[in-house]
MARTIRO-278594 format. One record per atom (N, C-alpha, C): x negated, y negated, z; residue in three letters. Coordinates in steps of 0.001 Angstrom, whole numbers, plus 500000, padded with zeros to 6 digits. Example, Ala and Ser with C-alpha at 12.3 -4.5 7.8 and 13.67 -1.06 7.14 Angstrom:
<sites>
486810505690507800Ala487700504500507800Ala486800503300507800Ala487150502250507080Ser486330501060507140Ser487100499970507870Ser
</sites>
This chain:
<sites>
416583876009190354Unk416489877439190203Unk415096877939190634Unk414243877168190242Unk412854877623190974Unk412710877640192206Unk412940876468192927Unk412909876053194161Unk414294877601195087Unk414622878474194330Unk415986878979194673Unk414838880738194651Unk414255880605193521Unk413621881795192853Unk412073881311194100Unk411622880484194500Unk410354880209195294Unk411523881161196828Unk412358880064196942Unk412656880763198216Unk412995882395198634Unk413133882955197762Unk413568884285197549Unk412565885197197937Unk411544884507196937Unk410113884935197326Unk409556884912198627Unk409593883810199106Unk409351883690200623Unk409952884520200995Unk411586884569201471Unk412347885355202002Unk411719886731201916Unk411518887312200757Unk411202888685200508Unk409584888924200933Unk408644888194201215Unk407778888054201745Unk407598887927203261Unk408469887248203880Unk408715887463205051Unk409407888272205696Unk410269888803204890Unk411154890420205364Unk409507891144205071Unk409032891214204187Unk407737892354204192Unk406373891548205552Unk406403890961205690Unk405525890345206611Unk406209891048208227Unk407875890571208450Unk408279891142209314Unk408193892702209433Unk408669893611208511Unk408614894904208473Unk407001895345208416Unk406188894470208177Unk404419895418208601Unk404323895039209881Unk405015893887210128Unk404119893456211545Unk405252894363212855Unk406419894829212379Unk407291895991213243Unk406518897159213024Unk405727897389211684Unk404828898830212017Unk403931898582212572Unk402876897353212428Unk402127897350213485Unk402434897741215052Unk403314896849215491Unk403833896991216559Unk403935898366217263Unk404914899212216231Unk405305900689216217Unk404099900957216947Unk402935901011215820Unk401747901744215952Unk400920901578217281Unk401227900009217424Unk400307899640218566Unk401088900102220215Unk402391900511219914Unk403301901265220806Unk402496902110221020Unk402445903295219884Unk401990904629219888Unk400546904498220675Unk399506903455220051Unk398238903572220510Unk398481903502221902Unk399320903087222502Unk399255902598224313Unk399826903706224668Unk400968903975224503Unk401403905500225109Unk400091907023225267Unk399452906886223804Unk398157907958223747Unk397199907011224785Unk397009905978224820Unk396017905524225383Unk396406905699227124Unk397467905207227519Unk397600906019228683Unk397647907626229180Unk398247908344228454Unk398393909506228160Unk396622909568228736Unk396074909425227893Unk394573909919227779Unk394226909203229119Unk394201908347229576Unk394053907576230825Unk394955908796231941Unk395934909051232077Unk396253910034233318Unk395322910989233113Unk395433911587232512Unk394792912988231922Unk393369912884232550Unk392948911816231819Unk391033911615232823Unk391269911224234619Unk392178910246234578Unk392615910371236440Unk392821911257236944Unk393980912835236097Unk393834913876236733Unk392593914752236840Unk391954914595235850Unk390761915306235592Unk389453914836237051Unk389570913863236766Unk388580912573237853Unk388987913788239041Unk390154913631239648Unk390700913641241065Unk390477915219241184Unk390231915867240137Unk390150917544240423Unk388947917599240713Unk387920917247239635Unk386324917027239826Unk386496916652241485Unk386734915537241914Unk386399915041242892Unk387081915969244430Unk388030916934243904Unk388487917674244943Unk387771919185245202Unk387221918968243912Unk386377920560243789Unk385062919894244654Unk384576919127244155Unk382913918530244484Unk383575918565246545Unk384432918096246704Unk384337918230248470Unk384583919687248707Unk385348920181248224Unk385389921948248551Unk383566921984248446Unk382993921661247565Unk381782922481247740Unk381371922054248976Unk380818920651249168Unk380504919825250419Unk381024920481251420Unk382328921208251807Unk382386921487252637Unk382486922891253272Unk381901923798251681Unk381066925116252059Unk379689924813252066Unk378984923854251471Unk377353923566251454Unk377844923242253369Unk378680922384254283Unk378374922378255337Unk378873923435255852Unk379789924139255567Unk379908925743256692Unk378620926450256152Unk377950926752254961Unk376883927244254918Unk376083927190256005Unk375569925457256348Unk374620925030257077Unk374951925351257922Unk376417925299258677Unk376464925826260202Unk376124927341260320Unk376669928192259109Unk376859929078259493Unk374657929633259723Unk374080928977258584Unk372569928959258674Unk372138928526260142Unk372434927588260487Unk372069927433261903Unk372265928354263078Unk374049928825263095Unk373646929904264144Unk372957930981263288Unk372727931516262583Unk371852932190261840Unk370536932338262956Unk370039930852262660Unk368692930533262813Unk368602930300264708Unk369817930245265080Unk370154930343266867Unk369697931645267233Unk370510932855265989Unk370127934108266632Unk368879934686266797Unk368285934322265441Unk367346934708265138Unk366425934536266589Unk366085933074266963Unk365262932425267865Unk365724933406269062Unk366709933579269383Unk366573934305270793Unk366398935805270260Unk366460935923269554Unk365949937402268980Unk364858937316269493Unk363684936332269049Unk362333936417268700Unk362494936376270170Unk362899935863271398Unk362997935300272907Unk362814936661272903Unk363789937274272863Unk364365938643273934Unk362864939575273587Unk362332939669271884Unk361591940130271801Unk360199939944272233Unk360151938466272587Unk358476938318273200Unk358895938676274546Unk359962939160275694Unk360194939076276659Unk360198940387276818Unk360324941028275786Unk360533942547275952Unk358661942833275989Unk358229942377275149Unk357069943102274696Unk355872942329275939Unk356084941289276726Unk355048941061278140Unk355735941886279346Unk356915942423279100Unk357773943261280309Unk356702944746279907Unk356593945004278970Unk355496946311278260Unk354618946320278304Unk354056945006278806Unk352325944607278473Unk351999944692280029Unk353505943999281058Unk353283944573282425Unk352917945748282750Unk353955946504282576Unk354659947726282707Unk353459949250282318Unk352490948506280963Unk351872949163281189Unk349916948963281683Unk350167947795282330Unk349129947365283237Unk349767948322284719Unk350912948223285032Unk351116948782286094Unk350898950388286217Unk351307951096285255Unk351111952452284447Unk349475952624284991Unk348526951358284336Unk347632951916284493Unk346137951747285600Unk347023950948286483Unk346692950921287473Unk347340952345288865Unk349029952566288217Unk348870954112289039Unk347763954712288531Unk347470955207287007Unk346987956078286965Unk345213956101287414Unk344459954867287249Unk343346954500288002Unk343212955077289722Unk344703954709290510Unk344705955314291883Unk344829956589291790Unk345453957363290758Unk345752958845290553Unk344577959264290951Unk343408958897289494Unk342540959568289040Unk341513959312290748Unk341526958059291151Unk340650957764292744Unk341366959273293344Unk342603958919294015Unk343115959669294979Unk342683961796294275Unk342873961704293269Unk342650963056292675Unk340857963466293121Unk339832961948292596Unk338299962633292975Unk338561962590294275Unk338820961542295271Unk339177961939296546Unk339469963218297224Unk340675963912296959Unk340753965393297032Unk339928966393296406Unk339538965969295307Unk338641967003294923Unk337181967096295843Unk336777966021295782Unk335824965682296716Unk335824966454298138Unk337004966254299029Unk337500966686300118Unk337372968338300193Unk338015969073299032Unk337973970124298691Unk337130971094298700Unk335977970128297592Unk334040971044297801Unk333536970779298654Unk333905969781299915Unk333434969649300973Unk333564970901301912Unk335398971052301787Unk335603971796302572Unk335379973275302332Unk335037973405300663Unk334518975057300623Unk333109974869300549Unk332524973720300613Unk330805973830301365Unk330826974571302975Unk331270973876303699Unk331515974485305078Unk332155975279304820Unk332994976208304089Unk333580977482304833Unk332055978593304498Unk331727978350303168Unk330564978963302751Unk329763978917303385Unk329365978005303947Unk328066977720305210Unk328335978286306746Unk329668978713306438Unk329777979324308327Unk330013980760307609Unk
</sites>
């Protein structure tokens, strides 16, 4: 009867040994399902980060292009403008060299002029 009453015990000990170690189990189910769960979730997360970060990369590089011709225009700006301003620096060397012959050719005639009303006065 003991040996009957020992086994019972066992028995009922091992039905409770089996039934914690099926909740373990349960549980350790649950932990893997959340644990993947949480695992996609950061892969999706990862792969957005990482799709946003090249969108930027690849306005930080249209930026730069667009900075460069920026910096294209600019330069022939500055071209056209130093080209404009020695075409002015000619233009008015030439200005003032007519007006140097003006002012000659003008004492010239004037000159010519009191000459010629010296002699009318003198005859």
């Amino acid at each position: 009867e003991e040996l009957a009453n020992a086994n019972e015990v066992l028995e009922e000990e091992r039905l409770s040994h089996a039934d914690h170690a099926r909740d373990i189990e349960e549980c350790l189910a649950a932990e893997q399902e959340r644990a993947s769960e949480t695992a996609r979730d950061h892969y999706t997360t990862v792969t957005r980060l990482n799709d946003h970060i090249t969108l930027l990369e690849l306005g930080k590089n249209d930026a730069h292009l667009e900075l460069t011709k920026e910096r294209a225009i600019l330069f022939g700006v500055r071209a056209d403008l130093a080209k404009a301003e020695s075409e002015a620096y000619l233009a008015s060397k030439d200005l003032e060299e007519e007006r140097f012959t003006f002012q000659q050719r003008d004492a010239a005639r004037t000159g010519q002029v009191q000459s010629i009303e010296v002699q009318l006065q003198n005859e």
